[in-house]
mmCIF file of the N, C-alpha and C atoms, coordinates in Angstrom:
data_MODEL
# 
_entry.id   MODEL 
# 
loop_
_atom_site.group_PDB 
_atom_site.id 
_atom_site.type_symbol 
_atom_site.label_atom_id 
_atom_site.label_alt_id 
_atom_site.label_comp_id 
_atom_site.label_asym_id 
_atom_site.label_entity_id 
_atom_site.label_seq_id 
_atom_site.pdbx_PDB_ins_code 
_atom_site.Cartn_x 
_atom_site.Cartn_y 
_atom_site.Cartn_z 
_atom_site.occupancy 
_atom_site.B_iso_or_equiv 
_atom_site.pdbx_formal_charge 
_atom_site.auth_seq_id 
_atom_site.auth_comp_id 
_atom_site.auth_asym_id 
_atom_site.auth_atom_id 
_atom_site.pdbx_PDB_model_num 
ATOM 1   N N  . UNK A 1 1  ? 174.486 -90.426  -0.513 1.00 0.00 ? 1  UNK A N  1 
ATOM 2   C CA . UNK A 1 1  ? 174.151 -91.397  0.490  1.00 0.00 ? 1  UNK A CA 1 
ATOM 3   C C  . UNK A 1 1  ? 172.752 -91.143  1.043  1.00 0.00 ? 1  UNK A C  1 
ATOM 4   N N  . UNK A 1 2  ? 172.267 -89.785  1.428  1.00 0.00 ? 2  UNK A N  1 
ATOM 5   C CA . UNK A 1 2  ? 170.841 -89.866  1.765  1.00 0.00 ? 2  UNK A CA 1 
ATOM 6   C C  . UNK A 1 2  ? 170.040 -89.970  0.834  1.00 0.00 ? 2  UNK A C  1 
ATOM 7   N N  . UNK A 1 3  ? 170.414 -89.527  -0.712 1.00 0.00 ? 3  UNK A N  1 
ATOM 8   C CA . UNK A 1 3  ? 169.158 -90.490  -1.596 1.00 0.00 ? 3  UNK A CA 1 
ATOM 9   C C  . UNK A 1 3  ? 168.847 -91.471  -1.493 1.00 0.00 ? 3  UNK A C  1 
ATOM 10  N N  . UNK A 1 4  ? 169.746 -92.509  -1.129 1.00 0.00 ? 4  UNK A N  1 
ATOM 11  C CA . UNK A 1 4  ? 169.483 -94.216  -1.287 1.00 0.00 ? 4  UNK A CA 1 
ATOM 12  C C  . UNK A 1 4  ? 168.986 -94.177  0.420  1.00 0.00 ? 4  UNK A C  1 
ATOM 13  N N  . UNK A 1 5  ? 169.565 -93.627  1.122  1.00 0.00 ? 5  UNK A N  1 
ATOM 14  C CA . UNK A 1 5  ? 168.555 -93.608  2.318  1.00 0.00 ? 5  UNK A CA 1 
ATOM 15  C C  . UNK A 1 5  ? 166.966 -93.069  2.376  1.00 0.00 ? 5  UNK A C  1 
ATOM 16  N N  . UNK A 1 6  ? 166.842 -91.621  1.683  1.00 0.00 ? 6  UNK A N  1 
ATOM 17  C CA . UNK A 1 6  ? 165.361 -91.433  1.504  1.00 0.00 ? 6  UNK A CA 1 
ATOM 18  C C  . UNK A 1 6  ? 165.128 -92.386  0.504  1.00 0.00 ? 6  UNK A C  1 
ATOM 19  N N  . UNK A 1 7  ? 165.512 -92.934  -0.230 1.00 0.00 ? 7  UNK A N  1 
ATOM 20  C CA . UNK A 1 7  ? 164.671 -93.801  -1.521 1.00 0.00 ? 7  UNK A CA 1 
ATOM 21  C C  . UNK A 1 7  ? 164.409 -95.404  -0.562 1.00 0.00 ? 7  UNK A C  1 
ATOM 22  N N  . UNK A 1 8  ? 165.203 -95.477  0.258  1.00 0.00 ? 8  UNK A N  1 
ATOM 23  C CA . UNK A 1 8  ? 164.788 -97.370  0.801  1.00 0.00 ? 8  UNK A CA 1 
ATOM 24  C C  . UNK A 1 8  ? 164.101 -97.111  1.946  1.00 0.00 ? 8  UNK A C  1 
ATOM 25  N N  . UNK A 1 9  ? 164.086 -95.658  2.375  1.00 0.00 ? 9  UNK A N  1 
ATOM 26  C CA . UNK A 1 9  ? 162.706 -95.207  3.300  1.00 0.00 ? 9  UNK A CA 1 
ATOM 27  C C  . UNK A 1 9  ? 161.585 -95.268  2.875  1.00 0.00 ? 9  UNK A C  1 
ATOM 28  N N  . UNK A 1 10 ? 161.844 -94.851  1.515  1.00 0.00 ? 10 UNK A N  1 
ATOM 29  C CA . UNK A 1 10 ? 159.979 -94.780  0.468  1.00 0.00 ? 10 UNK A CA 1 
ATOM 30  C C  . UNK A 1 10 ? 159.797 -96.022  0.419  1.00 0.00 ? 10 UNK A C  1 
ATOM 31  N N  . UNK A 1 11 ? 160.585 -96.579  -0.049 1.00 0.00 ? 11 UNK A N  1 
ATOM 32  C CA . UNK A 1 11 ? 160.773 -98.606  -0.386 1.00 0.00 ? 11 UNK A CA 1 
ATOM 33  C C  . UNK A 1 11 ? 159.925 -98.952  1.018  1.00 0.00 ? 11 UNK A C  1 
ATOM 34  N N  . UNK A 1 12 ? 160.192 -98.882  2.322  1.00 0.00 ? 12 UNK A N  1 
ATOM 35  C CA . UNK A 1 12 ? 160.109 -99.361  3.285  1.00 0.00 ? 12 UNK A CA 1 
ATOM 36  C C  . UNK A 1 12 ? 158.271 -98.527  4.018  1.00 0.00 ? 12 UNK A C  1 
ATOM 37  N N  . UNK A 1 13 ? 158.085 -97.524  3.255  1.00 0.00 ? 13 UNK A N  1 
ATOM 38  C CA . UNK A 1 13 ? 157.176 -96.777  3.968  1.00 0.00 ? 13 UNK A CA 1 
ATOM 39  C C  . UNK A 1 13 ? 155.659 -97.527  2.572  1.00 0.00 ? 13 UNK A C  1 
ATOM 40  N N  . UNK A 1 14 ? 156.209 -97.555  1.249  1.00 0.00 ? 14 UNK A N  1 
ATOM 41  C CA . UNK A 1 14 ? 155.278 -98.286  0.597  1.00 0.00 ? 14 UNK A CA 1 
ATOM 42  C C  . UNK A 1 14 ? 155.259 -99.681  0.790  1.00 0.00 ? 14 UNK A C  1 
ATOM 43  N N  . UNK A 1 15 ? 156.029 -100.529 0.883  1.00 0.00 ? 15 UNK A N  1 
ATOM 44  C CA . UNK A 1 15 ? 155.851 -101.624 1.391  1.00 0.00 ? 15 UNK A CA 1 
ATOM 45  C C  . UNK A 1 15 ? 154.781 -102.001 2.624  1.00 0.00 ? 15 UNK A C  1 
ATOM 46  N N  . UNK A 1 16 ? 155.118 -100.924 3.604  1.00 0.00 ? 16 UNK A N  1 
ATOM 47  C CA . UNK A 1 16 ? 154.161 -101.117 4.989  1.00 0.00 ? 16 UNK A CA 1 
ATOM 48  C C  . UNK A 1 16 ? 152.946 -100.864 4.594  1.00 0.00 ? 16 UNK A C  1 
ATOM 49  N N  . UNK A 1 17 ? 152.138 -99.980  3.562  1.00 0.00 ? 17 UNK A N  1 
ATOM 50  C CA . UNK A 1 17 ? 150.807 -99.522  3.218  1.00 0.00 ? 17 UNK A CA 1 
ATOM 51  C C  . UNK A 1 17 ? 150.610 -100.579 2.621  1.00 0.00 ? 17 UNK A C  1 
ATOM 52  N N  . UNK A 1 18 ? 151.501 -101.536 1.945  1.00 0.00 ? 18 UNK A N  1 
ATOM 53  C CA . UNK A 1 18 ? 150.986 -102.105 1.161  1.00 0.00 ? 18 UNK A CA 1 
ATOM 54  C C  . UNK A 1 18 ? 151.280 -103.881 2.289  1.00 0.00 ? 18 UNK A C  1 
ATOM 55  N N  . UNK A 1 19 ? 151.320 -104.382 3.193  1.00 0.00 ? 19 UNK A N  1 
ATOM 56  C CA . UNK A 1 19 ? 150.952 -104.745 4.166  1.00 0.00 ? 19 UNK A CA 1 
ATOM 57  C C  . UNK A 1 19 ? 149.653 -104.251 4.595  1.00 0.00 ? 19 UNK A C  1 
ATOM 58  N N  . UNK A 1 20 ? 149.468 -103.085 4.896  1.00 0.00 ? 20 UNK A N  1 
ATOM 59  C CA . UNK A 1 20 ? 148.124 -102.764 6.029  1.00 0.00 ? 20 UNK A CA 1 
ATOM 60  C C  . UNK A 1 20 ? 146.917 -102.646 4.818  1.00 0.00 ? 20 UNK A C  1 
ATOM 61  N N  . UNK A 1 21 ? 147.264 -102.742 3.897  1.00 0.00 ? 21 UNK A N  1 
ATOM 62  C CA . UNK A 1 21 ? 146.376 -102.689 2.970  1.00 0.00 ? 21 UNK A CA 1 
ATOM 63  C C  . UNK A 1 21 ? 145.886 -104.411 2.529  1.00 0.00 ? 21 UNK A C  1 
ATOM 64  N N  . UNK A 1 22 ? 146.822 -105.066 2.680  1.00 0.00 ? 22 UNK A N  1 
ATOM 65  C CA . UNK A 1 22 ? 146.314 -106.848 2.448  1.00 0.00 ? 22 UNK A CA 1 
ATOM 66  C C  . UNK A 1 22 ? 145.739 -107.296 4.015  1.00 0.00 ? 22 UNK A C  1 
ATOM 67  N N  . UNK A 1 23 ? 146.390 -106.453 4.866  1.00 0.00 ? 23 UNK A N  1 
ATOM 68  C CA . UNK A 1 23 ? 145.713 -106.943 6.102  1.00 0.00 ? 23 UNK A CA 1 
ATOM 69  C C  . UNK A 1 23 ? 144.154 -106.349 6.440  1.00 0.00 ? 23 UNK A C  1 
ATOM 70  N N  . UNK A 1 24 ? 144.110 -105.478 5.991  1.00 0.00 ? 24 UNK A N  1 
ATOM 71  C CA . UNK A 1 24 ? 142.619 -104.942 5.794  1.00 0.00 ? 24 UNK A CA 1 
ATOM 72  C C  . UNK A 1 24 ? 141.722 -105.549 5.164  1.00 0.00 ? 24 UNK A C  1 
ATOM 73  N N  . UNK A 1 25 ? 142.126 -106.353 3.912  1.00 0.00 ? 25 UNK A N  1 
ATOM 74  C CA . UNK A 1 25 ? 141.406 -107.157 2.761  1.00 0.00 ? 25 UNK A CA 1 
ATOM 75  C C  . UNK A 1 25 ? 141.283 -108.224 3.848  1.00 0.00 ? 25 UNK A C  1 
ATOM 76  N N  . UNK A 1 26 ? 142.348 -108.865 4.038  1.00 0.00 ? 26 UNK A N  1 
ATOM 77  C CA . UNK A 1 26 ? 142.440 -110.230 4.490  1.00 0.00 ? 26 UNK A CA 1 
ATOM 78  C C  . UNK A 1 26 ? 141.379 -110.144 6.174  1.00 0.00 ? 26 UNK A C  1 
ATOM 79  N N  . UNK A 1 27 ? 141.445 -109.139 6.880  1.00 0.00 ? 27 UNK A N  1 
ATOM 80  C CA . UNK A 1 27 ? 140.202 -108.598 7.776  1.00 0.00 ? 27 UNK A CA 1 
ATOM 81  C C  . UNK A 1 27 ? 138.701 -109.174 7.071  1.00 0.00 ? 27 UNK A C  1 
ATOM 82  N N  . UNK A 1 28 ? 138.623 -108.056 6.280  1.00 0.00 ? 28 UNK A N  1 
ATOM 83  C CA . UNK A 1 28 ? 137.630 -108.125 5.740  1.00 0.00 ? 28 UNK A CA 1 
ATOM 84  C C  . UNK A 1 28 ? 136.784 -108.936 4.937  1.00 0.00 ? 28 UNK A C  1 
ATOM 85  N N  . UNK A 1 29 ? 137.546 -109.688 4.593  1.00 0.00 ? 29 UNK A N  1 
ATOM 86  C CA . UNK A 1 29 ? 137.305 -111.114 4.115  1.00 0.00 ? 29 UNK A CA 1 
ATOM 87  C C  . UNK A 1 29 ? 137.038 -112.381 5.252  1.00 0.00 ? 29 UNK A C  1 
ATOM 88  N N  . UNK A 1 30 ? 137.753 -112.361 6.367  1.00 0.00 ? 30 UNK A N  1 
ATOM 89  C CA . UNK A 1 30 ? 137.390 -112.958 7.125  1.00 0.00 ? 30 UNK A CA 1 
ATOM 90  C C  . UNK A 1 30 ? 136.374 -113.199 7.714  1.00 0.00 ? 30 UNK A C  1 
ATOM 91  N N  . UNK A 1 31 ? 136.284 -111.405 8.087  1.00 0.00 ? 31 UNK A N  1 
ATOM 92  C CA . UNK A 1 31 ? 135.176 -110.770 8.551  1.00 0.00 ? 31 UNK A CA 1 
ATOM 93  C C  . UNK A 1 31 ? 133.518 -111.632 7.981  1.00 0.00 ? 31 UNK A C  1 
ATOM 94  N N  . UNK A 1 32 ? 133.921 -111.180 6.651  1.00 0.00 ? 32 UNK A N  1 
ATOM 95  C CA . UNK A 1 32 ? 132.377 -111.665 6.144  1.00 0.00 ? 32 UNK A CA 1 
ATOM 96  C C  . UNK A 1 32 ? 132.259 -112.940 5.893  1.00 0.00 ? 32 UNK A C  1 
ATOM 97  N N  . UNK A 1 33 ? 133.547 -114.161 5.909  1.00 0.00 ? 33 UNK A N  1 
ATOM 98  C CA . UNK A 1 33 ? 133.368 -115.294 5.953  1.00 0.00 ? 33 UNK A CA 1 
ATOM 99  C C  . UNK A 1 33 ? 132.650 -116.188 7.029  1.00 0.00 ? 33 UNK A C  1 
ATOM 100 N N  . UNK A 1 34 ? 133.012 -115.394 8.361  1.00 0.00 ? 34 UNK A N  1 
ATOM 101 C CA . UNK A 1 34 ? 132.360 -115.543 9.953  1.00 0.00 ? 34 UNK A CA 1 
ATOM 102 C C  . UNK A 1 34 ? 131.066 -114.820 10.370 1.00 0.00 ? 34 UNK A C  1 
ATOM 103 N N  . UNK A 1 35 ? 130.626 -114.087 9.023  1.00 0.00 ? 35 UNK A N  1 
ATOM 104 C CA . UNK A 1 35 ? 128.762 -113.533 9.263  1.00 0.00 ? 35 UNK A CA 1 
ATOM 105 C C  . UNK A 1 35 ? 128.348 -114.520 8.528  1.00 0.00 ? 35 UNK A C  1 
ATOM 106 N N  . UNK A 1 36 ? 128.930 -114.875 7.614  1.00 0.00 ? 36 UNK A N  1 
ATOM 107 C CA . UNK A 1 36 ? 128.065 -116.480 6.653  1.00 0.00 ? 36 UNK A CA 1 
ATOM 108 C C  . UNK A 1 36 ? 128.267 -117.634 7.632  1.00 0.00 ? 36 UNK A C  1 
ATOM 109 N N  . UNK A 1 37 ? 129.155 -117.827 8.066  1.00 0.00 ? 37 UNK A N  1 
ATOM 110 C CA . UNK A 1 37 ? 129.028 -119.448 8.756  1.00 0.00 ? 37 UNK A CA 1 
ATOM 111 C C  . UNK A 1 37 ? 128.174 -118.906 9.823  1.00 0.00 ? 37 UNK A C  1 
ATOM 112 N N  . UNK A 1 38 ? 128.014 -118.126 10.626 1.00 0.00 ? 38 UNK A N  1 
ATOM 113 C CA . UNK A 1 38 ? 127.007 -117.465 11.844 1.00 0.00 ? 38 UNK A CA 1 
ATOM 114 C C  . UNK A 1 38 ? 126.379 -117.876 11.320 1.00 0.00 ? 38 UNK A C  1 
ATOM 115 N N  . UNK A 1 39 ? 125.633 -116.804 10.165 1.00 0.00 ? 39 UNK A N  1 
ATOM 116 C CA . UNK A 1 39 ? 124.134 -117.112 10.122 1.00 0.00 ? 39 UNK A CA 1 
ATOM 117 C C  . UNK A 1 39 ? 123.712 -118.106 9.312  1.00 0.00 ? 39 UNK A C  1 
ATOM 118 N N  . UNK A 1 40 ? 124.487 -118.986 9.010  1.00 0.00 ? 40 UNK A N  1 
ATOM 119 C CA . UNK A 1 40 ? 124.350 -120.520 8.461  1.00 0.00 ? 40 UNK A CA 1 
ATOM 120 C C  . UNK A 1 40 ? 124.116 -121.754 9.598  1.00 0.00 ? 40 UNK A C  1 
ATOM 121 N N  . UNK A 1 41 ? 124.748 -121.475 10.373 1.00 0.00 ? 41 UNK A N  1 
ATOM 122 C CA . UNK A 1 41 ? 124.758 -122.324 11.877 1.00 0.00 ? 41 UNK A CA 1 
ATOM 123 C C  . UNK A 1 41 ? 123.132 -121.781 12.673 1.00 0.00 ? 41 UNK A C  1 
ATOM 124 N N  . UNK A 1 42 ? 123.195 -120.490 12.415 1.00 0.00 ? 42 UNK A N  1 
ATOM 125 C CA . UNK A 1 42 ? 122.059 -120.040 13.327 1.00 0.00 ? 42 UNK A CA 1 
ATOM 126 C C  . UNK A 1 42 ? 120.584 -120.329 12.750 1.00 0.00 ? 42 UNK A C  1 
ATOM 127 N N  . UNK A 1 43 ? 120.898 -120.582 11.297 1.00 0.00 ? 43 UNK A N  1 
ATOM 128 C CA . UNK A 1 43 ? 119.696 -121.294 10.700 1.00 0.00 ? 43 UNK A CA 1 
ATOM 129 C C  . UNK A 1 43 ? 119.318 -122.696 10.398 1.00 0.00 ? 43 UNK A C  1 
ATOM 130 N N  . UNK A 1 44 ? 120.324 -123.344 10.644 1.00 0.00 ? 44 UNK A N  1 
ATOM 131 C CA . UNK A 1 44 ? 120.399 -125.371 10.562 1.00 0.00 ? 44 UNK A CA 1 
ATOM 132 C C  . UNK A 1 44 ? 120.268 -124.910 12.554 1.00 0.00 ? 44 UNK A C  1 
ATOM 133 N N  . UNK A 1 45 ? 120.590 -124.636 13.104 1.00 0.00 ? 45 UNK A N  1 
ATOM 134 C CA . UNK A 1 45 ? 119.992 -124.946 14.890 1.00 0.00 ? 45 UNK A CA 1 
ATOM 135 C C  . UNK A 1 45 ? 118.489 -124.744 14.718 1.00 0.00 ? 45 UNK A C  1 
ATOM 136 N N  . UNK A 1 46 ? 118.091 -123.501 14.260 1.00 0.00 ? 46 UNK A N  1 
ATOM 137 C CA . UNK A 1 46 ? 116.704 -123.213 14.345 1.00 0.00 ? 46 UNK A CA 1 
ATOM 138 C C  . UNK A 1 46 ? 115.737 -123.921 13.688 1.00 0.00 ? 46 UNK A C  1 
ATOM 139 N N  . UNK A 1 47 ? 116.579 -125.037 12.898 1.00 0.00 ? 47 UNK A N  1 
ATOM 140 C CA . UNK A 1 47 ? 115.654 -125.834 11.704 1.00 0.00 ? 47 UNK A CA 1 
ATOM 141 C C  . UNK A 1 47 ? 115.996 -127.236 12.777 1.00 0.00 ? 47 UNK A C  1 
ATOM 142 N N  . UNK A 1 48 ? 116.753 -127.876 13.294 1.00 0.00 ? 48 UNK A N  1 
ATOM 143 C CA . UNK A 1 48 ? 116.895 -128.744 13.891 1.00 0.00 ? 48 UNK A CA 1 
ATOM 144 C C  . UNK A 1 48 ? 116.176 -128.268 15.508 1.00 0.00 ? 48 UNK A C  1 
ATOM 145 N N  . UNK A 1 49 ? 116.247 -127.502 15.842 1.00 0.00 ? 49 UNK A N  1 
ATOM 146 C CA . UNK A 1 49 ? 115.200 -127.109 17.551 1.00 0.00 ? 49 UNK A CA 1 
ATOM 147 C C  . UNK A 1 49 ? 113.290 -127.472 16.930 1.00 0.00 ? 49 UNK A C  1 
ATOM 148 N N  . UNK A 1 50 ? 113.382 -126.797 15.848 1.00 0.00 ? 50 UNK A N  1 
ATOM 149 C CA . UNK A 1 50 ? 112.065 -127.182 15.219 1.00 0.00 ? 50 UNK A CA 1 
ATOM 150 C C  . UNK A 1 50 ? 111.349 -128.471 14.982 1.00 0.00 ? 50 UNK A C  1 
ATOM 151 N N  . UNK A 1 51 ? 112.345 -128.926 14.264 1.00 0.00 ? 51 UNK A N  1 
ATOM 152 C CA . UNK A 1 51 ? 111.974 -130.616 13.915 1.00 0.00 ? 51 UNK A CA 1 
ATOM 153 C C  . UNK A 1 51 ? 112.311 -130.961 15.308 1.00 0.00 ? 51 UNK A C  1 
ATOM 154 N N  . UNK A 1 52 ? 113.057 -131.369 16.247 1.00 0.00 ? 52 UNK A N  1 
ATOM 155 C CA . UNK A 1 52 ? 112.700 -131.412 17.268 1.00 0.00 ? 52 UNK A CA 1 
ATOM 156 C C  . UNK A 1 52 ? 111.794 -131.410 18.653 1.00 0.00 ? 52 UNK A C  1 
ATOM 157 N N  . UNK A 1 53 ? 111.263 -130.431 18.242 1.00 0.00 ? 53 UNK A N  1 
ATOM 158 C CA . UNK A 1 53 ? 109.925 -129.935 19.116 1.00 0.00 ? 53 UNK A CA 1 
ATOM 159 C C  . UNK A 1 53 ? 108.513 -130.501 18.192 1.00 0.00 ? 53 UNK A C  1 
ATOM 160 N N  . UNK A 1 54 ? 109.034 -130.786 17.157 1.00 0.00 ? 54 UNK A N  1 
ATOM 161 C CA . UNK A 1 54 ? 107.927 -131.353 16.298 1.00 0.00 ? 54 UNK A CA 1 
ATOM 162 C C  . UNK A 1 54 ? 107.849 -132.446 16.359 1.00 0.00 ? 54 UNK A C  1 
ATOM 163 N N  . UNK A 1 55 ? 108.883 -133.205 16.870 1.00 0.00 ? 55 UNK A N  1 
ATOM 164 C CA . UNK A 1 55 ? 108.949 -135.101 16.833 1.00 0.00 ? 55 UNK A CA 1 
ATOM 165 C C  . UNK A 1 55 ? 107.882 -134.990 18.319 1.00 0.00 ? 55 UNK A C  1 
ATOM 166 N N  . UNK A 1 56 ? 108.693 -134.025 19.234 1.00 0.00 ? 56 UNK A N  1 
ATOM 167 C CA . UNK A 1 56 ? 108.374 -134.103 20.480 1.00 0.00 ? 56 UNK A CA 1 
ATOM 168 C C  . UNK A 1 56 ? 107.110 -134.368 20.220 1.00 0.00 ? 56 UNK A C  1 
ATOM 169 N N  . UNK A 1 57 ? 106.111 -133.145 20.406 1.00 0.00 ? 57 UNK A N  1 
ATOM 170 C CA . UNK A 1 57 ? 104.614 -132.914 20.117 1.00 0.00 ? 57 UNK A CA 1 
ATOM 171 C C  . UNK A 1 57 ? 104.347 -133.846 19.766 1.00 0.00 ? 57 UNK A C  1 
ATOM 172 N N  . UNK A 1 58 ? 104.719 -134.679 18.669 1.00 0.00 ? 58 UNK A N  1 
ATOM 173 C CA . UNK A 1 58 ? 103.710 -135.913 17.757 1.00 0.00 ? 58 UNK A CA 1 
ATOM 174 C C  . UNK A 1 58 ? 103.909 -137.075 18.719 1.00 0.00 ? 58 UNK A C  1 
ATOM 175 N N  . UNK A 1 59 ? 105.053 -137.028 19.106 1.00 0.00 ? 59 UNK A N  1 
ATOM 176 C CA . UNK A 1 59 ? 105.361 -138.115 19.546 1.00 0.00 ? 59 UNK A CA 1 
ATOM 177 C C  . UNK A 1 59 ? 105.859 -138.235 20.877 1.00 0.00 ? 59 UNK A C  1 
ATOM 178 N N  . UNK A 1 60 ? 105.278 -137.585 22.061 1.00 0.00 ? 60 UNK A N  1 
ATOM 179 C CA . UNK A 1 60 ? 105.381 -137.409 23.412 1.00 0.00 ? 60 UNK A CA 1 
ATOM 180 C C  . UNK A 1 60 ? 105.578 -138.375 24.535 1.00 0.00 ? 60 UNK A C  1 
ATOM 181 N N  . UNK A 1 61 ? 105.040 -139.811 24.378 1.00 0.00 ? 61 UNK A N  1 
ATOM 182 C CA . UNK A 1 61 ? 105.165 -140.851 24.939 1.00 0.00 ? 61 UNK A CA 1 
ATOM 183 C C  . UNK A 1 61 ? 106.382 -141.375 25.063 1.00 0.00 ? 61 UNK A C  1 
ATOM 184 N N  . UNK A 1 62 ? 106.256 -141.603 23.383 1.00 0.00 ? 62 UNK A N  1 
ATOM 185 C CA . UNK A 1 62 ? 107.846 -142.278 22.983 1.00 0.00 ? 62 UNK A CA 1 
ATOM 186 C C  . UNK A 1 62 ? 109.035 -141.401 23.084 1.00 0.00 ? 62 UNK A C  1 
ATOM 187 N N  . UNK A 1 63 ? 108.705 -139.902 23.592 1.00 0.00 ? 63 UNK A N  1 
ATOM 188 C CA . UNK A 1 63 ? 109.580 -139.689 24.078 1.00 0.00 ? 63 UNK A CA 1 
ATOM 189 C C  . UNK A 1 63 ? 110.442 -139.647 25.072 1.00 0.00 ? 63 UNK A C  1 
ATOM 190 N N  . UNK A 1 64 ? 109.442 -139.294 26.423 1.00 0.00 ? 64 UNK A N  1 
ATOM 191 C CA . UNK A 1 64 ? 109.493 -139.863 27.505 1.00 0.00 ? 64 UNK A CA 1 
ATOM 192 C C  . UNK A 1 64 ? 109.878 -141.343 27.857 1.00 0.00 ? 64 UNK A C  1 
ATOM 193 N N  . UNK A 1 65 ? 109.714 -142.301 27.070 1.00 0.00 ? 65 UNK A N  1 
ATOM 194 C CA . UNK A 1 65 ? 110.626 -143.568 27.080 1.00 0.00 ? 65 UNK A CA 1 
ATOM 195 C C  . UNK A 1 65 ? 112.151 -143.498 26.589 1.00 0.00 ? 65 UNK A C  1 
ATOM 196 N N  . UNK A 1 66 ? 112.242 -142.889 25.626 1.00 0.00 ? 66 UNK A N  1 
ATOM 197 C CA . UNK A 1 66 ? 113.591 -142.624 25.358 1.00 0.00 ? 66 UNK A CA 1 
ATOM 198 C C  . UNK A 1 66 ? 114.670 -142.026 25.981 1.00 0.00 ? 66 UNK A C  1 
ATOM 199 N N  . UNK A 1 67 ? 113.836 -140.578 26.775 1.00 0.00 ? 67 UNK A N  1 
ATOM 200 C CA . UNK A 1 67 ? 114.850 -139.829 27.889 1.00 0.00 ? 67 UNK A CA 1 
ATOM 201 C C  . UNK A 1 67 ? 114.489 -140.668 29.391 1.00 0.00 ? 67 UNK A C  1 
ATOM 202 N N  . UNK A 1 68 ? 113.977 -141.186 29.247 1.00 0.00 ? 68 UNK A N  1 
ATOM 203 C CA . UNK A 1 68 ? 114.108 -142.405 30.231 1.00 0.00 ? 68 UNK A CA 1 
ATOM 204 C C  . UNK A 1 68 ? 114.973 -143.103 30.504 1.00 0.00 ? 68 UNK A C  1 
ATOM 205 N N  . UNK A 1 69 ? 115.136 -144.264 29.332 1.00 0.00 ? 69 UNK A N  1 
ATOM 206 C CA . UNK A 1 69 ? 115.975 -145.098 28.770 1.00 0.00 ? 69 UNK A CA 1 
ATOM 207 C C  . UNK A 1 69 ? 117.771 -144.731 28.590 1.00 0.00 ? 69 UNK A C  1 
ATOM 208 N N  . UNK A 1 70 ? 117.627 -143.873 28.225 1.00 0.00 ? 70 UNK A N  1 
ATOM 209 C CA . UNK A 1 70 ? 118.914 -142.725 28.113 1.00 0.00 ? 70 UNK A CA 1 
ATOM 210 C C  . UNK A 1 70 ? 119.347 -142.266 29.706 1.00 0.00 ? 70 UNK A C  1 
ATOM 211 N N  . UNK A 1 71 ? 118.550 -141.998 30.213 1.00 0.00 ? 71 UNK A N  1 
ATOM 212 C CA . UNK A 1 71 ? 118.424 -141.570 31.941 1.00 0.00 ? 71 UNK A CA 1 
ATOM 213 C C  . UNK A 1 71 ? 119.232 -142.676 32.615 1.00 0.00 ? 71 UNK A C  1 
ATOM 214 N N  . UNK A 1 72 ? 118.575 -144.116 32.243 1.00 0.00 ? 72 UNK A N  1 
ATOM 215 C CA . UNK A 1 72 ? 118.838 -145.283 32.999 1.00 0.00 ? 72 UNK A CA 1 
ATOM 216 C C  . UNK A 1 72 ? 120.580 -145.659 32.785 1.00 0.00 ? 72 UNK A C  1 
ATOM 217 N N  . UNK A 1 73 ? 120.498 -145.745 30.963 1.00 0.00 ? 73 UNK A N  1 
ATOM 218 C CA . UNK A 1 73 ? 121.682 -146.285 30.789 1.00 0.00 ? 73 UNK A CA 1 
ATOM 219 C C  . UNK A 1 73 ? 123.155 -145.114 31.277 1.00 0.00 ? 73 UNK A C  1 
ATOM 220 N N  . UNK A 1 74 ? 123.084 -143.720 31.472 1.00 0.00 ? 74 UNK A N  1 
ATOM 221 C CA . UNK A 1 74 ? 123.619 -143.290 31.848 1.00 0.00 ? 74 UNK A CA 1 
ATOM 222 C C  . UNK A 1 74 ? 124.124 -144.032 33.383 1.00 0.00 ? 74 UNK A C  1 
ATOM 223 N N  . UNK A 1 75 ? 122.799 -143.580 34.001 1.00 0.00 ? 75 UNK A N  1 
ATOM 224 C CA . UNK A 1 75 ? 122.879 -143.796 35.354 1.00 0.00 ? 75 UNK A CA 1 
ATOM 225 C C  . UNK A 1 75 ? 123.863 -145.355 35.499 1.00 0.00 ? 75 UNK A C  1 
ATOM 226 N N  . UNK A 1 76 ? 123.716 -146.357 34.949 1.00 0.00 ? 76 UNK A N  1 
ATOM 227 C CA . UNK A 1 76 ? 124.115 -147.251 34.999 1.00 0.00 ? 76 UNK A CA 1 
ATOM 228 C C  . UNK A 1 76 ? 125.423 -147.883 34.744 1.00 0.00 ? 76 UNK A C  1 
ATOM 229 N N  . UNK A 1 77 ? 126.204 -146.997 33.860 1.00 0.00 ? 77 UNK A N  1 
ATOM 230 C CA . UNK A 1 77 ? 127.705 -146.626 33.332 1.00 0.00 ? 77 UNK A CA 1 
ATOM 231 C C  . UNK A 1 77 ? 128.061 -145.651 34.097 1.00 0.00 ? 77 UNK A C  1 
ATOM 232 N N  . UNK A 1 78 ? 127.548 -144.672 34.547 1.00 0.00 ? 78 UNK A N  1 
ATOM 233 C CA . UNK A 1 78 ? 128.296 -144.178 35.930 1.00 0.00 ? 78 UNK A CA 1 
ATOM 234 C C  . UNK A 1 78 ? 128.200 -144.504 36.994 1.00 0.00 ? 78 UNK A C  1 
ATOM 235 N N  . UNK A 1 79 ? 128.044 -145.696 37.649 1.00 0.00 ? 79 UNK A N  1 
ATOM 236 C CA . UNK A 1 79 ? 127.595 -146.693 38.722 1.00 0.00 ? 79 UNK A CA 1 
ATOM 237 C C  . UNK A 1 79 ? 128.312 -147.893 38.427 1.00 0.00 ? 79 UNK A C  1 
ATOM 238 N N  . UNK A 1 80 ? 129.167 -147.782 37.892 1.00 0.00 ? 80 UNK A N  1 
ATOM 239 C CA . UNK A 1 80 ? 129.979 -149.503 36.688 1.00 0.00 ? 80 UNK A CA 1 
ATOM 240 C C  . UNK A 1 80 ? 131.397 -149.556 37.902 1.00 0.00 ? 80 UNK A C  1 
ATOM 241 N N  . UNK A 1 81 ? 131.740 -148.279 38.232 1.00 0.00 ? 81 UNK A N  1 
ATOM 242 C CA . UNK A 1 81 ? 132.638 -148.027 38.568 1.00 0.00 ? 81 UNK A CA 1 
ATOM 243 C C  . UNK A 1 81 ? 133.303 -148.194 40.069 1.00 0.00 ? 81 UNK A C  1 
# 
């Protein structure tokens, strides 16, 4: 009777390594799936803040009409009410 008890202890003690061992992978995989989308996101913001500041510059007037315009129609839909 304690063979089949030490033997479904081993059963039960390799099984668990072999859990903490897919949970480690499955970590680690995550892990480096969430440093790629980071620094994928952190490089399309820095490319879109750019072109941004670049419309700005060229085009400074027309911008100021636009956050204007945008200013107004806000103002004006929260005043509806």
């Amino acid at each position: 009777m304690e063979t089949r008890y030490e033997s479904g202890s081993q059963t039960a003690q390799n099984v668990g390594q072999d859990i903490k061992e897919t949970g480690r992978e499955a970590a680690s995989k995550l892990t480096a799936a969430l440093n790629t989308a980071k620094t994928k996101i952190q490089e399309q913001t820095t490319a879109g803040a750019r072109a941004t500041d670049r419309a700005i510059r060229e085009h400074p007037y027309e911008s100021i009409g636009i956050a204007f315009g945008v200013g107004v129609l806000i103002g004006v839909l929260i005043n509806r009410r």
